[in-house]
VEXBA-651162 format. One record per residue (C-alpha): x, y, z. Coordinates in nm, 3 decimals. Each point is the difference from the previous one (the first is absolute). Example, Ala and Ser with C-alpha at 12.3 -4.5 7.8 and 13.67 -1.06 7.14 Angstrom:
BEGIN
atom X: 1.230	Y: -0.450	Z: 0.780;
atom X: 0.137	Y: 0.344	Z: -0.066;
//
This chain:
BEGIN
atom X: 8.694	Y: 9.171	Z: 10.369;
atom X: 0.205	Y: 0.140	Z: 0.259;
atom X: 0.032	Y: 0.313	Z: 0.117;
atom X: 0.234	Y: 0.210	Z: -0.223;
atom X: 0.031	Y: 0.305	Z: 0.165;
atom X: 0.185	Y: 0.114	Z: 0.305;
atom X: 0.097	Y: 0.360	Z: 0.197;
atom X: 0.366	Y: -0.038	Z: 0.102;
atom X: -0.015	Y: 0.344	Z: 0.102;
atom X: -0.166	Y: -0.083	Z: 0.283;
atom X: 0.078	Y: -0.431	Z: 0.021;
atom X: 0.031	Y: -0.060	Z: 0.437;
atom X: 0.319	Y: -0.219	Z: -0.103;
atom X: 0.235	Y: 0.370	Z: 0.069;
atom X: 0.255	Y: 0.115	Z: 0.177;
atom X: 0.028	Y: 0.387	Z: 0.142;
atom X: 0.317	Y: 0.179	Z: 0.137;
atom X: 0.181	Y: 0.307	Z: 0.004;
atom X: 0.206	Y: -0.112	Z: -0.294;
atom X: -0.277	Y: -0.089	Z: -0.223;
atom X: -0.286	Y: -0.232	Z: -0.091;
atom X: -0.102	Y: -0.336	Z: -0.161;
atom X: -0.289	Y: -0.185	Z: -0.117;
atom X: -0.063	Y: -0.305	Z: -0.155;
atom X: -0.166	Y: -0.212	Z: -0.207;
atom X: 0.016	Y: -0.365	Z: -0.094;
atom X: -0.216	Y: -0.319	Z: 0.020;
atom X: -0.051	Y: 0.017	Z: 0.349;
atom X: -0.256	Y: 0.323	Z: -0.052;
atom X: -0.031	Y: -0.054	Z: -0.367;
atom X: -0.045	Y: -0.377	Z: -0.059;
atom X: 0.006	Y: 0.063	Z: -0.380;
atom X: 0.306	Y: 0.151	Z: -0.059;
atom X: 0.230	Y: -0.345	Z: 0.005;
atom X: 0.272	Y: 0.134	Z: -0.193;
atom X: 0.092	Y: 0.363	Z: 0.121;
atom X: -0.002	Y: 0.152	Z: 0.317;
atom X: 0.034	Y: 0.371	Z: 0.048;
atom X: 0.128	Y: 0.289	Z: 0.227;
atom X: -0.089	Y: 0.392	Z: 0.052;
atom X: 0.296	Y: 0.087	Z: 0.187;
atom X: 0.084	Y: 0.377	Z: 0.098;
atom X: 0.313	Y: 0.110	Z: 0.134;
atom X: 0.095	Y: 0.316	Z: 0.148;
atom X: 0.272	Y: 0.209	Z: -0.049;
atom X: 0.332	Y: -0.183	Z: 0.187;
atom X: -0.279	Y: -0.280	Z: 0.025;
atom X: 0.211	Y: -0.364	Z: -0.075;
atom X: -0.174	Y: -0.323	Z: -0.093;
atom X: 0.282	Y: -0.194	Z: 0.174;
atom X: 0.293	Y: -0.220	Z: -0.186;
atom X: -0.230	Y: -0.327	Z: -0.102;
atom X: -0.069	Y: -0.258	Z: -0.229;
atom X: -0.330	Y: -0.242	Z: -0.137;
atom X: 0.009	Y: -0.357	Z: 0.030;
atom X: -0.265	Y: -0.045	Z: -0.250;
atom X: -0.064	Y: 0.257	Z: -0.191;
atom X: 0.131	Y: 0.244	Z: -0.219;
atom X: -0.030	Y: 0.399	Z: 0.058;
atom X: -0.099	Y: 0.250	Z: -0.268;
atom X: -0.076	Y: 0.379	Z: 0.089;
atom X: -0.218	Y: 0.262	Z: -0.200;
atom X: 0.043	Y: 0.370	Z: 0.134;
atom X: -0.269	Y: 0.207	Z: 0.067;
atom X: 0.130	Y: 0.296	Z: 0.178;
atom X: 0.277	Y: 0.117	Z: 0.154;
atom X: 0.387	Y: -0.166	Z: -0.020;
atom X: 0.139	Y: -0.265	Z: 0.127;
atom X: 0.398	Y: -0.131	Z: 0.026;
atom X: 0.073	Y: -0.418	Z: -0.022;
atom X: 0.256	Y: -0.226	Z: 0.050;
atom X: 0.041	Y: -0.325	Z: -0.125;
atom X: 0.267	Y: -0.312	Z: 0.002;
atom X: -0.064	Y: -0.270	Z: -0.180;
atom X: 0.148	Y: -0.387	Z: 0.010;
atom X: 0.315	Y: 0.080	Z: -0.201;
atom X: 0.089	Y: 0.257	Z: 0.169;
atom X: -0.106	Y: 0.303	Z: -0.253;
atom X: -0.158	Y: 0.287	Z: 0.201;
atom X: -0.227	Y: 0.277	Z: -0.108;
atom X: -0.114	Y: 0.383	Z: 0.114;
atom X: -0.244	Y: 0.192	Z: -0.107;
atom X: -0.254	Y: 0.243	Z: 0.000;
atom X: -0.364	Y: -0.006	Z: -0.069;
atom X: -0.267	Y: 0.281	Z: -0.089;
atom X: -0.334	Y: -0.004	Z: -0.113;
atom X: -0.074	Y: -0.283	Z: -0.277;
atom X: 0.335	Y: -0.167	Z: 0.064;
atom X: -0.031	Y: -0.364	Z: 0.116;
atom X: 0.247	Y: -0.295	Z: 0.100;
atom X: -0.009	Y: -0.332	Z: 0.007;
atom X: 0.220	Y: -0.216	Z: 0.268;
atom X: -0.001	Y: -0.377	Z: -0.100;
atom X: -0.044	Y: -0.242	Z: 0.258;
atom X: 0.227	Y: -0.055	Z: 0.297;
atom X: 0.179	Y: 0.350	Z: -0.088;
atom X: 0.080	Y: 0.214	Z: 0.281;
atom X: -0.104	Y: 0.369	Z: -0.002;
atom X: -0.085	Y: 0.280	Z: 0.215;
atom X: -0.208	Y: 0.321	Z: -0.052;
atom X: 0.047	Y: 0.358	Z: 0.111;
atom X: -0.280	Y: 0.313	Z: -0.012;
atom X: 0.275	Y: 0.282	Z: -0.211;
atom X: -0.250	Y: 0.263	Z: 0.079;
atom X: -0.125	Y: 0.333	Z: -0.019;
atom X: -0.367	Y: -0.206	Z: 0.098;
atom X: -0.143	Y: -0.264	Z: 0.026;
atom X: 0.102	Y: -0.349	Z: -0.264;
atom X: -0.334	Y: -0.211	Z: -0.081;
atom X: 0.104	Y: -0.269	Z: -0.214;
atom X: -0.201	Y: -0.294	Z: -0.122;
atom X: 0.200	Y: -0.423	Z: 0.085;
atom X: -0.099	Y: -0.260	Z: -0.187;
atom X: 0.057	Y: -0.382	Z: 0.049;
atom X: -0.003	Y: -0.235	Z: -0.213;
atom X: -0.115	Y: -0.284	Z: 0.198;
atom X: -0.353	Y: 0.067	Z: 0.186;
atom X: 0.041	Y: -0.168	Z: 0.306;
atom X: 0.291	Y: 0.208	Z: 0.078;
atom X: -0.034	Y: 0.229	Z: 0.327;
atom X: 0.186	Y: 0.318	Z: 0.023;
atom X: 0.035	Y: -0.074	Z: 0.374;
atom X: 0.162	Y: -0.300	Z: 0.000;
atom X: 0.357	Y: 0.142	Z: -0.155;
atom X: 0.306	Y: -0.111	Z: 0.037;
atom X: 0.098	Y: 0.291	Z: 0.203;
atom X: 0.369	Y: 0.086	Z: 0.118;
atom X: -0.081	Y: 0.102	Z: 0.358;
atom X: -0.284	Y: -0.333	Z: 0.041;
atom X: 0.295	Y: -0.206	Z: -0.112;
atom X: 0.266	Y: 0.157	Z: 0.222;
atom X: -0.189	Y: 0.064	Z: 0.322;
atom X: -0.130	Y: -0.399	Z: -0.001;
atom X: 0.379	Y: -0.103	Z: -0.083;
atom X: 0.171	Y: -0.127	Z: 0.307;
atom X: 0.236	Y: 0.322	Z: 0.154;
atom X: 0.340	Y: -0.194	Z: -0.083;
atom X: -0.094	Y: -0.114	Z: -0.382;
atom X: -0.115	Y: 0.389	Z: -0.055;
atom X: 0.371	Y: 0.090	Z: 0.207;
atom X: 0.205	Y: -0.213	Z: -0.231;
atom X: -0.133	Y: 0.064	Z: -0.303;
atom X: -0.058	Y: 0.396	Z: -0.013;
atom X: 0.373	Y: -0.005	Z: 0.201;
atom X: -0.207	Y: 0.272	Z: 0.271;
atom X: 0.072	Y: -0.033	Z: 0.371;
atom X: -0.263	Y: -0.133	Z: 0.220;
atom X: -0.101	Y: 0.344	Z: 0.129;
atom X: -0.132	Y: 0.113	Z: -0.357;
atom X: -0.147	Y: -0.251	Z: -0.070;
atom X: -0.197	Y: 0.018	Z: 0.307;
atom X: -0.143	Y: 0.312	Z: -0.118;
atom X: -0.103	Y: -0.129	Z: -0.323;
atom X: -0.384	Y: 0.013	Z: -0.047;
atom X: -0.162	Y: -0.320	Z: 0.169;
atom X: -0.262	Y: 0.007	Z: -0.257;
atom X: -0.105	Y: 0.014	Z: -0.405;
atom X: 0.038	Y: 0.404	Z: -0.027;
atom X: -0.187	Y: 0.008	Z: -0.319;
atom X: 0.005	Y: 0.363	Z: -0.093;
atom X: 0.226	Y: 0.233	Z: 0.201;
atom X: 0.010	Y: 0.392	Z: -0.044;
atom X: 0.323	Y: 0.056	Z: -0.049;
atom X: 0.158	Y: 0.290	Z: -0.167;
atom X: -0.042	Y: 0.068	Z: -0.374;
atom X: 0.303	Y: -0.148	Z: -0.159;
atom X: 0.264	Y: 0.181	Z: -0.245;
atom X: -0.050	Y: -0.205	Z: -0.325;
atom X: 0.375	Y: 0.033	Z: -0.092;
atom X: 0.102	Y: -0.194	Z: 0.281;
atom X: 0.226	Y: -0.247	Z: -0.124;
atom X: -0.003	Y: -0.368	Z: 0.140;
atom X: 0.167	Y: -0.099	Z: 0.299;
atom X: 0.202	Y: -0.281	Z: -0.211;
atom X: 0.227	Y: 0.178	Z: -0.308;
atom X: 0.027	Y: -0.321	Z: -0.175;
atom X: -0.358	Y: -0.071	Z: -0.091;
atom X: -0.092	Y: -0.071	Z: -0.365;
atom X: -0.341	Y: 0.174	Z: -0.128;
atom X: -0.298	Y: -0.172	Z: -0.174;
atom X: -0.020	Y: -0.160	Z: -0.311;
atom X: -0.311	Y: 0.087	Z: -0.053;
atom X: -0.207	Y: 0.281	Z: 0.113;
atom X: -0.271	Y: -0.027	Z: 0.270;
atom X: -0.142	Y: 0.333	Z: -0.098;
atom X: -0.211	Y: 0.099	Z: -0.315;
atom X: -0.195	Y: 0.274	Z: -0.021;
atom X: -0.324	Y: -0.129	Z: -0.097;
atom X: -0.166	Y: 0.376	Z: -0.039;
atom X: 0.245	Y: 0.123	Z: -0.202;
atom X: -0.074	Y: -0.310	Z: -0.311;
atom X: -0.150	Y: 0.138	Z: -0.263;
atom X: -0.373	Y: -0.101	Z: -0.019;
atom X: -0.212	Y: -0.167	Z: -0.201;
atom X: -0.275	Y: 0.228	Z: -0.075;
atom X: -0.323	Y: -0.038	Z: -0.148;
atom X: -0.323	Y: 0.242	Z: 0.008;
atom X: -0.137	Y: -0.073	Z: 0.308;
atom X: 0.377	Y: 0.057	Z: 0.227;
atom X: 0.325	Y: -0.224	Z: 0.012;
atom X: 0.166	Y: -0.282	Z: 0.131;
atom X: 0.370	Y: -0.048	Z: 0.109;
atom X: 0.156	Y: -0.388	Z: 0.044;
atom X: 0.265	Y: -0.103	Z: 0.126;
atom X: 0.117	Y: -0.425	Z: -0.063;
atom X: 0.284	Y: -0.151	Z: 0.088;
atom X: 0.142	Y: 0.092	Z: -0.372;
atom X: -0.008	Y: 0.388	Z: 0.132;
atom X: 0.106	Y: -0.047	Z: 0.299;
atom X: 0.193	Y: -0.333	Z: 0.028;
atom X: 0.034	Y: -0.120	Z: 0.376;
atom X: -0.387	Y: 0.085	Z: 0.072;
atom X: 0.038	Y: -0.411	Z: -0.110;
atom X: -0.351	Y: -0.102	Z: 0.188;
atom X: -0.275	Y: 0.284	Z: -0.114;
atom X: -0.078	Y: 0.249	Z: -0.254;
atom X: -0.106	Y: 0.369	Z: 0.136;
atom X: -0.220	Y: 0.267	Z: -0.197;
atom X: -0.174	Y: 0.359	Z: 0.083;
atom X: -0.324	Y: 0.084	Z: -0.146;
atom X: -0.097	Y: 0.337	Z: -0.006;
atom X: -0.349	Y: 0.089	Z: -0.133;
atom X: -0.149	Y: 0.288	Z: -0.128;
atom X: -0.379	Y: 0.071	Z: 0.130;
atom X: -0.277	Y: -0.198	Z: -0.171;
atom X: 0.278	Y: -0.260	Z: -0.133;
atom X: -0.065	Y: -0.405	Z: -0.054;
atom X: 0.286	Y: -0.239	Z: 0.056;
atom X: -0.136	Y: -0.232	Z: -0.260;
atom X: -0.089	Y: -0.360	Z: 0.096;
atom X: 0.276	Y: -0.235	Z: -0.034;
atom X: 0.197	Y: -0.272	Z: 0.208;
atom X: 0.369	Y: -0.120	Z: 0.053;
atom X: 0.047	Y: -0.371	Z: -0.109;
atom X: 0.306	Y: 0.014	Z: 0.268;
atom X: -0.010	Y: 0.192	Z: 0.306;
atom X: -0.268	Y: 0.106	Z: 0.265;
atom X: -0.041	Y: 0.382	Z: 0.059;
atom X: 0.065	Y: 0.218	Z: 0.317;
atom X: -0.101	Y: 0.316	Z: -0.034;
atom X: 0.014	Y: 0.348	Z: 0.260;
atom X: -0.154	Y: 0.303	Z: -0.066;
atom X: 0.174	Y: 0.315	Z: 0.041;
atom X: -0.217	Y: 0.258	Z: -0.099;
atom X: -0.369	Y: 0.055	Z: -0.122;
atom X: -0.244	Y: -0.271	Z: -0.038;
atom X: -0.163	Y: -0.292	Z: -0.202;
atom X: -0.212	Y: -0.309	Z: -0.076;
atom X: 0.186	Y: -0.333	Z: -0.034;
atom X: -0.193	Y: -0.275	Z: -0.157;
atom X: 0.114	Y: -0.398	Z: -0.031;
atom X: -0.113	Y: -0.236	Z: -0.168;
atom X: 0.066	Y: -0.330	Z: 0.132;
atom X: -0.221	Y: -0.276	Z: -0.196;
atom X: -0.286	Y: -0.224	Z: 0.069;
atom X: -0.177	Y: 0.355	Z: -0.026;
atom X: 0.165	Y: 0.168	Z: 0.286;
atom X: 0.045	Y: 0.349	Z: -0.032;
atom X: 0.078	Y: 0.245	Z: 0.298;
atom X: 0.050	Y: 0.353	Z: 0.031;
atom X: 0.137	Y: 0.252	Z: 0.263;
atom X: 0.155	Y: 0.379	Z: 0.015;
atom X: 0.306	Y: 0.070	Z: 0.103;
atom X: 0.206	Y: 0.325	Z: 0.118;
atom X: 0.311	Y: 0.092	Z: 0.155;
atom X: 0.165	Y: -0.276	Z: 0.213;
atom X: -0.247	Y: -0.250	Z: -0.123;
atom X: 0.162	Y: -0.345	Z: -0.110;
atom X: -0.172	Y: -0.193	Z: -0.303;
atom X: 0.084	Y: -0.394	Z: -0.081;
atom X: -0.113	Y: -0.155	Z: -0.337;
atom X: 0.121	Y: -0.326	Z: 0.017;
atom X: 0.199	Y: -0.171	Z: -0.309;
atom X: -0.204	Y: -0.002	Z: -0.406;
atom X: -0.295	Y: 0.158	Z: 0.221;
atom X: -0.182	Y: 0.233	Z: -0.262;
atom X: -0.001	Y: 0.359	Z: 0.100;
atom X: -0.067	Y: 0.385	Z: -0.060;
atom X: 0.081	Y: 0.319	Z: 0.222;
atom X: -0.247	Y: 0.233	Z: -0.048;
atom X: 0.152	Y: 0.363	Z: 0.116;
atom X: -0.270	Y: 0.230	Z: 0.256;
atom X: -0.050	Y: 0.421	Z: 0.027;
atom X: 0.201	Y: 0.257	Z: -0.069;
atom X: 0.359	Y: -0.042	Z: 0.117;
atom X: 0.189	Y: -0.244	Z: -0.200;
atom X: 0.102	Y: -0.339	Z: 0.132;
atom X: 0.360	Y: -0.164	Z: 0.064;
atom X: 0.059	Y: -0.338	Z: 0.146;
atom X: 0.322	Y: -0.197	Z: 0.028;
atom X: -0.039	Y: -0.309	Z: -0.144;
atom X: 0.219	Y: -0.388	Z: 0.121;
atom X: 0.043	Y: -0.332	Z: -0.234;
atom X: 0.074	Y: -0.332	Z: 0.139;
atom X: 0.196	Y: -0.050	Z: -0.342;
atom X: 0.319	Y: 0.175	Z: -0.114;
atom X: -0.106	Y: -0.007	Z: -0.356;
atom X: -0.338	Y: 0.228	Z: -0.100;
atom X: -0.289	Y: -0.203	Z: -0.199;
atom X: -0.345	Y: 0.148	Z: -0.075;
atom X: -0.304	Y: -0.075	Z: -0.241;
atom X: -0.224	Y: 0.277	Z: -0.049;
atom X: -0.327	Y: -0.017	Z: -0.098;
atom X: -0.016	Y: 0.207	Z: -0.314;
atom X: 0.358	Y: -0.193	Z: -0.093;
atom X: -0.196	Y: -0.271	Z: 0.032;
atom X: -0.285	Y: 0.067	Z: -0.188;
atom X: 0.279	Y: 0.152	Z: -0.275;
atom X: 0.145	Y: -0.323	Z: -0.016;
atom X: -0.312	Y: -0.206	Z: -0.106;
atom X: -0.158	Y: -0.046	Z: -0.376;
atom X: -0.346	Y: 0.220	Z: -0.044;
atom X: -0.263	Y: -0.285	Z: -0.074;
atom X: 0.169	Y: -0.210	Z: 0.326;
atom X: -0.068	Y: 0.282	Z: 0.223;
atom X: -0.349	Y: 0.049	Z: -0.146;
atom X: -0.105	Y: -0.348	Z: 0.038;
atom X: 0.146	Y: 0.006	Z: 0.332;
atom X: -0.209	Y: 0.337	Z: 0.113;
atom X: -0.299	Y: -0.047	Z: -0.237;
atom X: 0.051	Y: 0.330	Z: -0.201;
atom X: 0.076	Y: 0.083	Z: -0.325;
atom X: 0.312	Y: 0.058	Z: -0.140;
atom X: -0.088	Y: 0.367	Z: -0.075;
atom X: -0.010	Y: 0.026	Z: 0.402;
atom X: 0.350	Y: -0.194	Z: 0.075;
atom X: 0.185	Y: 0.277	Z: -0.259;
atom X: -0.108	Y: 0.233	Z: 0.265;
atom X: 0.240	Y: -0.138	Z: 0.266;
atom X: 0.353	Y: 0.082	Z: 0.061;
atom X: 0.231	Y: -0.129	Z: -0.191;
atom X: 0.276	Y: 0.052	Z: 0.243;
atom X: 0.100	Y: 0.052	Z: 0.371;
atom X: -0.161	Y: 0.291	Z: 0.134;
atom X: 0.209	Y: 0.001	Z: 0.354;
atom X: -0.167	Y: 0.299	Z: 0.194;
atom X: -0.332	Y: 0.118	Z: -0.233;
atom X: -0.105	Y: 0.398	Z: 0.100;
//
């Protein structure tokens, strides 16, 4: 199998300024994640991703520290402004155009994800890469600016600036602007959990939250000494980044392949689509990971749903035991066993 594990944390595919930072992953360092590429992107205070769009992708945020102010327009018109703190996320269909701004006191880490693997974070649709390769008279004519601001536009993709941080009541320069039907924020750390003995899960589908209309998000957070139980999703691969604390991921992918690896903070772990797997959580500190779906509607089969699910005398044919040893096994999902 390939490998399943990668450390975006420190991927080579970055970018560094005074404004803030990025790295990347997608097939191009991590041939088996086909379906979702993904971001660590920090931005300082003032620090602004500049006004840009995705041709081929669609953008959804998880916050990990720190806050974070967006814009967004979308093809109708409809705009949206918000702001984003720990365990928020947003999700920015396809083509929309948006913009991102550090709100400060420190530093804004915040995790992108893509739902379309081959997608590179640095090769954007960005507003000053557009402008500056635009012939000088198109740009004139169409932003109505004389010819000696324009010449002092940037002659190259800015990227992230460091500009100054921005006062979120700020209206919009246009008074006649109609807001979003529908959300792009939902705050996926504030859903109440599922919880079981071991920790708790929160998901988020596209019947939570509904324009996320391309994945599914979850966090995982669990306690020391916890199993995920084994189980697979009939529908989606999974993309997972750990935030905190450690653990053993194990997949199951048939023909009698089975691989393991550990994983920590910044590590990235792909399981590809109704491959069997387990999360096995490591030492002392409890674990959280931020979890993608190539599917905007949830599926899962556990194991001991499975095994629920099944008369007594097939399973014990099928295992060669006794009867007396199948009434020993679950007889419903266990989720995250202590």
């Amino acid at each position: 199998m390939s490998p399943f594990k990668f450390s975006l944390e420190t991927s080579n595919s970055r970018w560094d300024g005074p404004g803030g930072t990025a790295r990347e992953v997608n097939t191009s360092n991590f041939p088996i994640s086909k379906s979702i590429a993904g971001v660590s992107m920090r931005l300082q205070p003032g620090g602004l991703r500049e006004l840009h769009w995705h041709g081929i992708a669609a953008e959804w945020a998880y916050i990990i520290d720190g806050h974070v102010m967006t814009t967004v327009v979308s093809p109708d018109g409809t705009v949206e402004k918000n702001e984003f703190g720990p365990g928020d996320t947003w999700f920015f269909p396809r083509g929309y155009g948006h913009a991102l701004q550090g709100l400060g006191p420190g530093e804004c880490h915040f995790l992108l994800g893509f739902d379309n693997g081959d997608f590179s974070e640095f090769g954007t649709f960005s507003i000053t890469d557009w402008i500056s390769k635009t012939p000088r008279r198109i740009v004139e004519r169409n932003m109505q600016l004389p010819e000696s601001v324009v010449a002092g536009l940037p002659k190259g993709e800015a990227y992230i600036v460091q500009g100054k941080v921005p006062n979120f009541g700020e209206p919009f320069r246009s008074p006649n602007l109609e807001p979003s039907q529908l959300t792009h924020k939902y705050r996926l750390g504030a859903v109440a959990p599922r919880r079981f003995a071991g920790g708790e899960e929160r998901i988020v589908s596209s019947k939570e939250f509904p324009i996320q209309s391309t994945l599914s998000s979850a966090r995982m957070d669990l306690e020391p000494g916890s199993l995920r139980e084994m189980h697979w999703h009939p529908n989606s691969d999974e993309w997972q980044y750990y935030t905190k604390g450690r653990s053993r991921v194990g997949i199951f992918g048939a023909h009698g392949r089975v691989e393991t690896a550990e994983f920590g903070p910044g590590d990235v772990c792909f399981i590809p689509q109704g491959f069997g797997h387990w999360i096995e959580q490591l030492g002392s500190a409890a674990t959280q990971l931020v979890i993608l779906f190539n599917n905007p509607h949830y599926e899962e089969i556990s194991l001991s749903q499975w095994l629920a699910s099944n008369p007594a005398a097939l399973l014990a044919q099928n295992f060669g035991v006794t009867e007396e040893v199948i009434d020993k096994l679950p007889k419903a999902a266990l989720g995250i066993i202590k």
